[in-house]
Structures are given as C-alpha cells and as structure tokens.
C-alpha positions in Angstrom: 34.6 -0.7 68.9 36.9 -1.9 71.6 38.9 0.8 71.5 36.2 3.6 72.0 34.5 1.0 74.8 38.2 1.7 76.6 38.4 5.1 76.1 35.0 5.8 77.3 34.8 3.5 79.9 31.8 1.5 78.1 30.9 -1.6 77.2 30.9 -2.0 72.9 27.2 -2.5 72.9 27.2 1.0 74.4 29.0 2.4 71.9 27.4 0.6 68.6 24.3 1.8 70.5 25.5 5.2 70.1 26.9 5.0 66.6 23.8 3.5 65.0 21.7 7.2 67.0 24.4 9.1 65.3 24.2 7.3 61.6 19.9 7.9 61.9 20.9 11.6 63.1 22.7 11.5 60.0 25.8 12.8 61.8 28.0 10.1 60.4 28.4 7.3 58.4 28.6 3.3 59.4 32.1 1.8 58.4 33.5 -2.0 58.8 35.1 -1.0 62.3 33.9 2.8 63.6 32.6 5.5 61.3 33.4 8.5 59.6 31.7 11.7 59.7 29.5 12.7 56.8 31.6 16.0 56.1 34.8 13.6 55.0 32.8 11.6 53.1 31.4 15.1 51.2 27.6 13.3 51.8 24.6 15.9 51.9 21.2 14.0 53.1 18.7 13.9 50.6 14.9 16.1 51.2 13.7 12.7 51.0 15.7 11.2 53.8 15.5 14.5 55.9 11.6 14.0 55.7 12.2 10.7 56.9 13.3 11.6 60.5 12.4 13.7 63.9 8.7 14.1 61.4 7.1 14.6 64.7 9.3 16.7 66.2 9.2 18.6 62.7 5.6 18.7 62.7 5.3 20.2 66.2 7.9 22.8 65.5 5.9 23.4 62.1 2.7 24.2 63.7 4.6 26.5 66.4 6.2 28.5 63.7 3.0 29.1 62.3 1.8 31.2 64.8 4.5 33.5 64.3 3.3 34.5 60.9 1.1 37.8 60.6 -2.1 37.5 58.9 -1.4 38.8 55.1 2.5 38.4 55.8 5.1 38.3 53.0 7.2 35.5 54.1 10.4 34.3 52.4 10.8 29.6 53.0 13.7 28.1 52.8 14.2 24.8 51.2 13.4 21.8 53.5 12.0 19.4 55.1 10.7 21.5 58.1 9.6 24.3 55.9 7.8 22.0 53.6 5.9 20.4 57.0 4.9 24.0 57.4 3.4 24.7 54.1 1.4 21.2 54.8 -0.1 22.8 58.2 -1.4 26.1 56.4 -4.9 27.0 56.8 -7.0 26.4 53.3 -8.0 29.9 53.9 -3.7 31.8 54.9 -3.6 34.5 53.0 0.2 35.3 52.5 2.9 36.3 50.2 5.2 33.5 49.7 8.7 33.8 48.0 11.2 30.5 47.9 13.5 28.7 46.3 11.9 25.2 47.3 10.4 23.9 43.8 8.5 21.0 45.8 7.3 24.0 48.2 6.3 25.7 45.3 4.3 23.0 43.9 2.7 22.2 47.1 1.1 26.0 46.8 0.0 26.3 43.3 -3.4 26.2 42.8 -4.0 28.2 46.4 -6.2 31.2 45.7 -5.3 33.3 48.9 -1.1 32.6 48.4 0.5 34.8 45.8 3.4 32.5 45.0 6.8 33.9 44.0 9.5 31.2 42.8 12.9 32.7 43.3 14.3 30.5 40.5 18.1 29.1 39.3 19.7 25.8 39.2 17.9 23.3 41.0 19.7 20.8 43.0 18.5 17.6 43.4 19.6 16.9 46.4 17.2 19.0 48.1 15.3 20.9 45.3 16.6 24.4 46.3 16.7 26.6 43.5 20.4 28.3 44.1 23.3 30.3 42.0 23.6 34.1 41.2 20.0 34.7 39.9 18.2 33.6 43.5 20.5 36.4 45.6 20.1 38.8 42.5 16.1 38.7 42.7 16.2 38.9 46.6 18.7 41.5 46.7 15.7 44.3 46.3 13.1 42.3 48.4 11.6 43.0 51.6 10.0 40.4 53.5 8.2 40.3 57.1 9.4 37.1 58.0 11.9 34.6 56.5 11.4 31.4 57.9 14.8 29.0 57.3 16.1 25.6 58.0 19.7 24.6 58.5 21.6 22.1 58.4 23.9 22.6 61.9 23.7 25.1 64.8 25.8 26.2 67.5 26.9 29.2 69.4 30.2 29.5 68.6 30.0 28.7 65.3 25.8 29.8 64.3 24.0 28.4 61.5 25.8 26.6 58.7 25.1 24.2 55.8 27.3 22.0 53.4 26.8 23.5 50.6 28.0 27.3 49.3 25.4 27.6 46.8 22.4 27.3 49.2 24.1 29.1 52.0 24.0 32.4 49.2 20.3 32.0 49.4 20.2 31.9 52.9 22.0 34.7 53.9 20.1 37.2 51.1 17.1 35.1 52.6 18.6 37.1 56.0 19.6 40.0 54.5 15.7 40.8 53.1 13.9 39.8 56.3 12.7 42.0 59.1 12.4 39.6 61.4 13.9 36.2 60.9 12.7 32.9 62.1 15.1 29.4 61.7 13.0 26.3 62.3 15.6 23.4 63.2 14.6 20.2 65.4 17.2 19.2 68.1 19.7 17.0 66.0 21.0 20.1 64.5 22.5 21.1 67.9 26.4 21.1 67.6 27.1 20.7 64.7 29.1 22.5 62.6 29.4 22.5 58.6 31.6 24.0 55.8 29.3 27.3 55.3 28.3 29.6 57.6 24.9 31.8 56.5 24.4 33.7 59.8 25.3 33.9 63.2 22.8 33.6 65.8 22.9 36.7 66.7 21.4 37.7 63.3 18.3 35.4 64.2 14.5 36.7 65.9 13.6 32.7 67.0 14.9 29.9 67.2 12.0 26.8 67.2 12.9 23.7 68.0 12.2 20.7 69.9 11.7 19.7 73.4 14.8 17.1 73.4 16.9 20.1 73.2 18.8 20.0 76.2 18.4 23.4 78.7 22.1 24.3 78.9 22.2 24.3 75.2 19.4 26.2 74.6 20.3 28.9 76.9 23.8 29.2 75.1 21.6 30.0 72.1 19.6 32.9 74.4 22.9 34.6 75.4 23.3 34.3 71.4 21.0 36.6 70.8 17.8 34.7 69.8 14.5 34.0 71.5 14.3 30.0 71.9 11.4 28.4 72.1 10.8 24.2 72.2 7.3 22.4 70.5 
C-alpha cells in the first residue's frame, strides 16, 4: 500500500479506497499486501455474483434495450446477467422469437404463450449457465436473426469486446455472424478492460447501451469505433 501511495502521490487510504471499487468491479482480487488481477488468478465471476452489481444501472440499460426490439422480432440473448434483466422487463403480451444459450433465460420464458422459445443447446457451464461447444455455433450457423442482443465481459476500442472464456466467445461471435443488426448491452465497469477472447470488434456492433457513469471521452472512442452509443 505504501508503495502505490508513493507512486501515485496518495495517501494509502486513497489507494485501499480504490482497490476495494476495483475488487466489487470484479477487476481484481484482494491479497495480504496489493492485489492481483482476476485474469492471473484464471477467476470468471459467477451469474450469481454478476447479478449482484451495477442491478440498477443494468436495469436501466435493460429497459433501453428494449425499445430497440421490433414488434414480432426474432432476437438471438446472450447469456447474462443484463440479458436476463431484459427478459424480466418484457411485456406479458412481446411477441418475439427468442433463440439463446442462457438455460436460466430459457426458463424464465417457458410457459409465455406469445415467445416461441428456441434453446440453442450444448454443455452447460455452470459458471454462467451458457450453453457452449460445437453444437451451439453448428445450429446458429444457418440462422438469421433481426437483432442479437449480447453481454460481454470487457470492452475497449483498441482491443473490442472480449470474454474469458473460448467456448462462450464461439457463441458470441456465430451470435454476430447471424444478426442483422447487433446490439451489446454492457454497464460502465466493462470499459477498459481487456480479456483472453476476442468475439468482435466494435466496429462489427449497431449499439452500444450502457450506463451514464460512462465517462464522454470514452464513449466517443467507442463512436469513432463504429457503433452508436447511447447511456440509460
């Protein structure tokens, strides 16, 4: 702690200040004297503990997603906590298509009489329970959707969207691939950073919605991109 305080020119109760923002972010990881990033420690948050932070910044950017979506749209979601806020908002009476990989958003729309549900199915990984591996690109390979609407795990401009893990980025990027018009859903925390798989670069995006901690510089770095950016 001493050591950053010097470096930065800060006193240490700035700087555990700022560690213990960054552990909640989930950015890194509290050890006896600093911390380490998540990425060396090969730690991937939970959907449970991803539901557990920035809900209302989520929820906004939920409900501003939303009224993106055509009326009788077939729309491809993502697994996460951001798309599963989304299917939470829907009107009783939406009337959409829905494919994903998402078993818990799967179950949250069984039992809807205007969704026809399609579960793009493989190994499910409990982690975030994303169905992923060969048979998820496979069945999305021939699909056309209106709108895919994605979550992701880090995004810059130099580096786009990314996520720690291969098998879900394959999903993404068919997700990508079968969309005309693609939508990533991501609340502020995701700005900067930058993780071991990269499923699409920005410019491959229609809209960015996020949050309205996003700071302006950033957000216009993600314009000159290529994508629209909007803030809930």
């Amino acid at each position: 702690m001493a050591s950053l305080a010097d470096v930065f020119g800060v006193t240490p109760e700035t700087i555990r200040r700022d560690l213990t923002l960054l552990e909640r972010r989930g950015s890194l990881r509290r050890v006896h004297g600093g911390a380490i990033p998540v990425e060396r420690l090969g730690m991937e948050p939970t959907l449970v503990a991803r539901s557990e932070h920035h809900m209302d910044a989520k929820r906004r950017i939920a409900a501003r997603v939303l009224q993106e979506l055509p009326a009788d749209a077939t729309i491809l979601l993502d697994a996460g906590s951001t798309t599963q806020e989304l299917v939470n908002q829907l009107p009783a009476d939406s009337r959409f298509t829905i494919l994903t990989n998402s078993i818990p958003i799967a179950a949250s729309l069984v039992g809807r009489s205007n969704i026809t549900l399609y579960v793009v199915g493989g190994l499910v990984r409990g982690v975030t329970g994303a169905a992923v591996g060969d048979w998820a690109p496979t069945a999305l390979a021939d699909v056309v959707a209106d709108v895919a609407v994605l979550g992701t795990n880090g995004i810059s401009a130099s580096r786009g969207l990314t996520t720690p893990n291969q098998a879900e980025a394959a999903v993404k990027i068919a997700m990508v691939s079968a969309a005309k018009r693609v939508i990533v859903a991501t609340d502020s925390s995701k700005a900067g950073d930058d993780h071991l798989h990269r499923f699409a670069h920005l410019s491959d995006v229609d809209l960015v919605v996020t949050d309205t901690e996003l700071a302006d510089e950033i957000a216009e770095e993600w314009r000159v991109a290529g994508p629209e950016v909007v803030a809930a």
